[in-house]
GUTOR-555582 format. One line per 10 residues: number of its first residue (from 1); their letters; for each residue x, y, z of C-alpha. Coordinates in Angstrom, 2 decimals. Layout:
BEGIN
NUM = a = X,Y,Z  ...
END
This chain:
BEGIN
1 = xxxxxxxxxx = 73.27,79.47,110.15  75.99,81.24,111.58  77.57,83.82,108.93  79.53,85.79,111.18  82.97,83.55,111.44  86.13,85.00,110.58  88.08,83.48,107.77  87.78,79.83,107.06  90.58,77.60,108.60  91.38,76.56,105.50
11 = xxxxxxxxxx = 92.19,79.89,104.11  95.52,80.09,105.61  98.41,78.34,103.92  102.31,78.81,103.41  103.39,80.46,100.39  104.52,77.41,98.60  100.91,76.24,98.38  99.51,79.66,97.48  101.91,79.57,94.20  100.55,76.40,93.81
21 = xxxxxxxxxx = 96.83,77.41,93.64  96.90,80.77,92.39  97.23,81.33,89.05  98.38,85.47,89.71  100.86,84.08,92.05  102.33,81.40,89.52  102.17,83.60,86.76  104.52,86.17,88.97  106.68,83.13,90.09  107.04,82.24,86.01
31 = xxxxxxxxxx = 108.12,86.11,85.71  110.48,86.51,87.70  112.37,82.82,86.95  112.84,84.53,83.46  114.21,87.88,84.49  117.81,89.01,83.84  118.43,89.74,87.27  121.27,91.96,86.79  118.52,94.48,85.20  116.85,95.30,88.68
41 = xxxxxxxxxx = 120.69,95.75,90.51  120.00,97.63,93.71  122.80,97.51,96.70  126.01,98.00,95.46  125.49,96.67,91.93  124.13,93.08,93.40  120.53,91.63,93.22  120.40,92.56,96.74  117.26,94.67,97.57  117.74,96.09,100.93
51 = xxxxxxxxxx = 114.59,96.38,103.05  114.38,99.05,106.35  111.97,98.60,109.37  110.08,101.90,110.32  108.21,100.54,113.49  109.51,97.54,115.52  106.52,96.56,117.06  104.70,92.96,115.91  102.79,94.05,112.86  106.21,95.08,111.41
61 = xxxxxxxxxx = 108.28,92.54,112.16  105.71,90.34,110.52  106.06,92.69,107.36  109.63,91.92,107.27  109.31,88.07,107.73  107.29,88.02,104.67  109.31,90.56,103.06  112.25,88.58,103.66  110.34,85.19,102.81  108.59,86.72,99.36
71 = xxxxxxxxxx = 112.74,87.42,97.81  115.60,85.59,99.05  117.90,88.85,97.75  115.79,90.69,100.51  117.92,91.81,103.29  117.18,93.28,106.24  119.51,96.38,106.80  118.22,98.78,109.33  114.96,99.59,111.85  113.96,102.27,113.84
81 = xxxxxxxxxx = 111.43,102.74,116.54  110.91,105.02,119.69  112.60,102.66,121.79  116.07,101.05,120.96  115.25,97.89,123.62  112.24,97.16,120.84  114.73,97.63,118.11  117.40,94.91,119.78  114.75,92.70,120.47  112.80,92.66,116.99
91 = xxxxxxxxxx = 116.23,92.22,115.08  116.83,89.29,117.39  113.32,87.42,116.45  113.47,88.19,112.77  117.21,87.24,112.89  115.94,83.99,114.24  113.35,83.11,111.38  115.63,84.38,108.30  119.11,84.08,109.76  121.03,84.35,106.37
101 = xxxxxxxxxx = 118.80,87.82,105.68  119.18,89.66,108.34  122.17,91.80,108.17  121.39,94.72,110.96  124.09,96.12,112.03  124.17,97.74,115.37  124.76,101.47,114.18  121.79,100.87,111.57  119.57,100.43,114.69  117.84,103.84,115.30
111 = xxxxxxxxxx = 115.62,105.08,117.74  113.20,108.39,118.35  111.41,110.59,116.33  113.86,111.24,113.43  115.05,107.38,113.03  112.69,107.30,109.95  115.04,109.02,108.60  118.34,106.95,108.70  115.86,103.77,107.98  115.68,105.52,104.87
121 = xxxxxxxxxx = 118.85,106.76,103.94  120.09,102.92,104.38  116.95,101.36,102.24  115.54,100.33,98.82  111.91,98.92,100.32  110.78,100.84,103.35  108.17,99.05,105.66  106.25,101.62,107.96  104.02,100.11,110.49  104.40,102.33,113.53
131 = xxxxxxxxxx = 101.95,105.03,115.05  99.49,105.37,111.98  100.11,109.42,113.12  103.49,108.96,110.95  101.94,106.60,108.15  101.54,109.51,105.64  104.89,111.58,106.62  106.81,108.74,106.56  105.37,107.29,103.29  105.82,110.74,101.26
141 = xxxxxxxxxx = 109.73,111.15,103.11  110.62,107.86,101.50  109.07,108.34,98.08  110.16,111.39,98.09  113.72,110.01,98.44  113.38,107.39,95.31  112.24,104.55,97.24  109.22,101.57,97.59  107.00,101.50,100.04  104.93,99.07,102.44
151 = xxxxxxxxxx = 102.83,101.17,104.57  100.20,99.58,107.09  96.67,100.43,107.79  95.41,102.92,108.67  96.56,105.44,106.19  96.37,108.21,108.02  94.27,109.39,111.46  92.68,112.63,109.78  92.05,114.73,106.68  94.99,116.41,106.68
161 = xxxxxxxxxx = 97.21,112.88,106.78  94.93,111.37,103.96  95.55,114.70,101.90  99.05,114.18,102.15  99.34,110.25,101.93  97.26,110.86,98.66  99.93,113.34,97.42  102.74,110.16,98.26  100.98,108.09,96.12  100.76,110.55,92.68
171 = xxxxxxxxxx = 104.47,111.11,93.70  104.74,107.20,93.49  103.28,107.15,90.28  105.24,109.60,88.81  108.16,108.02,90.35  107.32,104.61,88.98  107.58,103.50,92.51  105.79,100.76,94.45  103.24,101.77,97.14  101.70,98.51,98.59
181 = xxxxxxxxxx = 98.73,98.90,101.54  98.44,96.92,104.51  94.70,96.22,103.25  95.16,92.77,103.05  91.58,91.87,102.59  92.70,93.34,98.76  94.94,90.21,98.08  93.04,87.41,99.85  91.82,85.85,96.43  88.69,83.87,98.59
191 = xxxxxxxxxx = 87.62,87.37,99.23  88.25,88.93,96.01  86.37,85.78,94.22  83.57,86.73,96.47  82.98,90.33,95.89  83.31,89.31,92.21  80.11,86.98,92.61  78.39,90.10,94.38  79.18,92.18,91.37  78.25,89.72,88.98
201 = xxxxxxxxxx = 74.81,89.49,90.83  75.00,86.13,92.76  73.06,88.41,95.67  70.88,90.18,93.79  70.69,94.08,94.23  72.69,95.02,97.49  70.09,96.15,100.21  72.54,96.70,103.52  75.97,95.79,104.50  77.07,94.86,108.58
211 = xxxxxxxxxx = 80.87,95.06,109.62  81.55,94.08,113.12  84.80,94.16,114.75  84.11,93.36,118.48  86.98,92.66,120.86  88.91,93.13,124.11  91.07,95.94,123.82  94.42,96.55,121.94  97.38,95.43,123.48  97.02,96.67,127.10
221 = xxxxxxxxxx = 100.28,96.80,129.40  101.69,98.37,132.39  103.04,101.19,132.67  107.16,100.58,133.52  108.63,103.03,135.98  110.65,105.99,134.56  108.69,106.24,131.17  108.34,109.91,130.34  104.69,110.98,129.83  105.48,111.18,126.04
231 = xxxxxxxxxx = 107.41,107.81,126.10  104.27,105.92,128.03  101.88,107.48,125.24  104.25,106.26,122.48  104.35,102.55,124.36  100.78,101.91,124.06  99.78,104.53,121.09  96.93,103.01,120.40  94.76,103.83,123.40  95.79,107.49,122.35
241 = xxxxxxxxxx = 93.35,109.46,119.28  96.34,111.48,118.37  98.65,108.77,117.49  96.14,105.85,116.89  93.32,107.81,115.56  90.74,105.65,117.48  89.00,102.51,117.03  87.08,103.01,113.77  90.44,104.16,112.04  91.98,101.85,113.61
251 = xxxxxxxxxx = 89.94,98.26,113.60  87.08,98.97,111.30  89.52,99.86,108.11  89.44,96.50,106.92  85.78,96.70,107.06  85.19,99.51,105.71  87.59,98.59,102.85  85.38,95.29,102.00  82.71,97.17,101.53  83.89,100.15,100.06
261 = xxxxxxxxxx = 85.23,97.46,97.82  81.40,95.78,97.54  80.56,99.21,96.67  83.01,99.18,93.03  84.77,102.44,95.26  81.48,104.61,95.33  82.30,106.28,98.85  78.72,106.95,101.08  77.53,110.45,101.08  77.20,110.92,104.65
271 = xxxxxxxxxx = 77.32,109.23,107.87  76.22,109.69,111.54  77.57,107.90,114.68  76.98,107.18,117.71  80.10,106.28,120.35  81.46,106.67,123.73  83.66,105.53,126.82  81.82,102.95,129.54  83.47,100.54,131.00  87.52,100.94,129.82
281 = xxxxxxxxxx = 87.77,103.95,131.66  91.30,103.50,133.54  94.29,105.57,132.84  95.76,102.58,131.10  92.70,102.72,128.33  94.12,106.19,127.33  91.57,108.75,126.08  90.37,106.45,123.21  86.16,105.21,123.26  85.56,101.97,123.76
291 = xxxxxxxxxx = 82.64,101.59,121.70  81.52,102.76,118.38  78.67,102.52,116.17  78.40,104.16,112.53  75.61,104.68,110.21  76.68,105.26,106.24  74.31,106.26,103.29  75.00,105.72,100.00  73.26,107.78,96.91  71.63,105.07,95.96
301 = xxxxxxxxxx = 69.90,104.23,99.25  72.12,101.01,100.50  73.20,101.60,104.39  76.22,100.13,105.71  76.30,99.64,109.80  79.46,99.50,111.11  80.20,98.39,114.58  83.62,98.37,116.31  83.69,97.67,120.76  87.11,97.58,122.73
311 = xxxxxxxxxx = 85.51,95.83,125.99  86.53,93.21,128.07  83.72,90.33,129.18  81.83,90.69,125.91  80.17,89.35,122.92  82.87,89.11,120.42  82.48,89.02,116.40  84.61,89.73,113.39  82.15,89.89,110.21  81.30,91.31,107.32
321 = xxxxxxxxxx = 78.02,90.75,106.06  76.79,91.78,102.46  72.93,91.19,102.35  71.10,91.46,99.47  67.68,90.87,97.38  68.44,87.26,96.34  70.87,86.00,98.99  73.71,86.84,101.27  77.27,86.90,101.84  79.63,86.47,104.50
331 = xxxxxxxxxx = 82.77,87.75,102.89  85.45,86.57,105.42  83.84,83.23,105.41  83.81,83.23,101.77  80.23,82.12,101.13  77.30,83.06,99.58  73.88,81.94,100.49  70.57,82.02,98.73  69.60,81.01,94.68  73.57,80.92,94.06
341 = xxxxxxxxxx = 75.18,79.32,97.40  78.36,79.15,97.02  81.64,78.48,99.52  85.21,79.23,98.74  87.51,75.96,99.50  90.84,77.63,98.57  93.96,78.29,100.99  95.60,81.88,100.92  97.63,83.56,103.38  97.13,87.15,102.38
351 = xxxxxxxxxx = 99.93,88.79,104.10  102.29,87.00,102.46  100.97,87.53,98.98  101.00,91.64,99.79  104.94,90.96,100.04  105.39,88.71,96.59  103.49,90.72,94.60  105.48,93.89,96.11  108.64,92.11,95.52  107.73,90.50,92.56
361 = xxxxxxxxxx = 106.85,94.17,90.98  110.12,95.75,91.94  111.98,93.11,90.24  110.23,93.34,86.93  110.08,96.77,87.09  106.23,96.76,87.08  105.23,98.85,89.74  102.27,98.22,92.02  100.43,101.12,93.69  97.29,101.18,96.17
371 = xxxxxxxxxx = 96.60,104.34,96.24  93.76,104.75,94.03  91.62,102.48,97.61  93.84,102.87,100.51  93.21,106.93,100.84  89.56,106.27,99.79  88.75,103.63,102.48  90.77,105.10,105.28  88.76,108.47,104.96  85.27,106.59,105.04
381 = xxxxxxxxxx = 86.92,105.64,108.89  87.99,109.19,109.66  84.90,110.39,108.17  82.50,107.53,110.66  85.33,108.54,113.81  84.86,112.86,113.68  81.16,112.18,113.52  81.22,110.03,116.70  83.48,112.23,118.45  81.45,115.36,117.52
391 = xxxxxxxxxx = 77.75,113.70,117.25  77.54,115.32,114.08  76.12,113.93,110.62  79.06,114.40,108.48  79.44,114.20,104.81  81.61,113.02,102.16  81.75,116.13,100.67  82.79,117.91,103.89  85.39,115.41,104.90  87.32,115.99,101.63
401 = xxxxxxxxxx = 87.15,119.78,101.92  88.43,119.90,105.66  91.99,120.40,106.70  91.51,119.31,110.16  94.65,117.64,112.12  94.99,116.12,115.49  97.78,118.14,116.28  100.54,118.28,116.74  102.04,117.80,112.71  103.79,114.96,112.21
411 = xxxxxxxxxx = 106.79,116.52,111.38  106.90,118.97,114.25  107.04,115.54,116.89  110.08,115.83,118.18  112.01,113.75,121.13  111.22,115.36,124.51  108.40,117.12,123.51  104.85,117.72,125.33  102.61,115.37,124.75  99.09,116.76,123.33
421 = xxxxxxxxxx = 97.78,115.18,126.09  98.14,114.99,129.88  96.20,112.78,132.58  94.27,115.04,135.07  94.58,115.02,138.80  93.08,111.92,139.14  95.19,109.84,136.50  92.30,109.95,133.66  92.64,111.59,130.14  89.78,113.78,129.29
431 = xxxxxxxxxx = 88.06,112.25,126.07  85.84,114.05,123.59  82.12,114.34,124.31  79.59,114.41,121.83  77.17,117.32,121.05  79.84,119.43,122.79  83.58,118.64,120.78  83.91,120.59,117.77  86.81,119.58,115.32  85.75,119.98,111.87
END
């Protein structure tokens, strides 16, 4: 029996059915029908919450669909992004599927390194999917500056990021601020029904755990003539470690955050991985592996093997696998198998419901904040990534004590700069090489 499919067909609905099957989702619909709207005023005095675009590539600009679709006071009011031709032509496709909310005006459309900024200045809700480099910087700049956040996975690329996208999200708190993750696995309620049948022992004891997230590589294109060195590495940032922070930060997040979620939040105690570069070896590919492998322990003996492959002409899988002494589960199939099979039937799309409850929290003045998984789960990925780049067996313990960075800071990026990186003679980057790289 196959157990390996992604997420059942059925899973995927619009948000007008989800409200009508959930009962989290209905009772935040009830909520907010009740609310004196004039309590939660934001944009000059109105009901008007406006929302800010750091990041124009596709992951955003679905953010701000469903940001836009979760509250029809949402407007769109500025966006930034390396490139102001991505800018223009993101405003122009959301402008096309929520006409009436997009209000962008041309000099709220910002480009380079310090756009972040303005996007903020002009915002209530700030949506930051761009190099996950940023994630953390960005995220603290606009708490720091009294306002919500929607910040994608991954949550940071190294230690040092996590440290300080943990720091955002105490400064949320204390703010009574909104910081939503890009973990949607979190609000898929198939998912979340299914981990509660593992805790409640529908498996039996948890034995091992197997993620998989095989593919052909991200988003390959051609590199167009007249692109700076720094500009080319910014265009396809994630075939670059110090703006993507590889393929386990990268892909096997998700993953990682099922099972860290499996787990009740108990992170492993150490890891070891093995990883490399064979095939996607071009100076398109960047300086990223293209194949990863990742052994975790936890104290109380379960092992979790993670997978993640970037390779063209391959076997392909998306899973996550939960197996245990009485049965198994397949959690992004939503089944169980063994002396309690069971199979999720409902329909969910979980991006959208990131967006209502986000919205629906700001307007009641109820703030939601992820913090207390999204830092946790990212660092199990940095954690499985250092120990394939150095060949090391690295431990939990360790991780959380270093201070390590793939330089340069965030905040000292600045238009025009060097790149970390250059290609060699021949065209190549020079990737890290196990048993010999030394970061932490």
């Amino acid at each position: 029996m196959n157990i390996s499919s992604t997420t059942h067909p059925s899973t995927i609905t619009t948000r007008r059915q989800f409200l009508k099957t959930s009962a989290t989702a209905t009772a935040t619909a009830a909520t907010l029908s009740s609310l004196d709207i004039a309590r939660f005023a934001h944009a000059a005095g109105s009901d008007i919450i406006r929302v800010g675009m750091i990041g124009c590539g596709g992951r955003n600009s679905g953010a701000a669909v469903q940001a836009l679709t979760a509250d029809s006071g949402a407007r769109l009011v500025a966006m930034c992004d390396i490139f102001m031709d991505r800018v223009h032509a993101k405003r122009a496709a959301i402008r096309q599927q929520r006409p009436d909310q997009v209000q962008v005006i041309d000099g709220h459309c910002f480009a380079g390194f310090d756009g972040y900024k303005d996007v903020i200045d002009c915002s209530d809700v700030v949506l930051i999917a761009n190099a996950a480099k940023f994630h953390p910087h960005h995220a603290m700049a606009a708490i720091q500056a009294g306002k919500h956040v929607f910040v994608e996975k991954p949550h940071g690329i190294d230690p040092a990021g996590l440290k300080q996208m943990q720091a955002a999200c105490d400064l949320a708190k204390q703010k009574k601020l909104c910081v939503v993750s890009g973990l949607q696995s979190r609000t898929h309620p198939g998912i979340a029904e299914t981990i509660q049948r593992i805790h409640d022992g529908a498996i039996g004891d948890i034995v091992s755990m197997e993620e998989n997230f095989l593919r052909a590589p991200y988003n390959v294109i051609p590199r167009k003539p007249g692109l700076s060195e720094l500009e080319w590495q910014c265009s396809t940032q994630y075939h670059f470690t110090w703006l993507s922070g590889d393929d386990v930060v990268q892909s096997l997040v998700h993953n990682l955050d099922r099972s860290t979620w499996v787990m009740k939040g108990q992170a492993p105690v150490k890891c070891h991985g093995l990883a490399g570069r064979s095939s996607m070896v071009e100076p398109i590919y960047g300086n990223v592996f293209d194949h990863h492998s990742v052994v975790y322990e936890y104290a109380n003996g379960v092992r979790l093997y993670a997978f993640c492959r970037t390779t063209n002409f391959c076997y392909d899988e998306t899973s996550s696998v939960i197996l245990g002494t009485k049965g198994r589960a397949s959690l992004l199939a939503c089944r169980i198998w063994g002396e309690k099979t069971w199979r999720w039937e409902g329909k969910a799309d979980p991006y959208q419901i990131e967006h209502d409850r986000l919205f629906g929290a700001i307007r009641s003045g109820n703030p939601i904040n992820n913090g207390d998984y999204m830092v946790r789960s990212t660092m199990v990925t940095v954690m499985g990534q250092l120990s394939c780049y150095t060949g090391q067996e690295i431990t939990w313990d360790r991780i959380n004590q270093s201070e390590f960075y793939y330089p340069p800071k965030p905040e000292d990026c600045r238009d025009g700069m060097e790149p970390p990186v250059k290609p060699g003679p021949d065209g190549t980057y020079a990737v890290y090489a196990p048993g010999k790289t030394k970061l932490i």
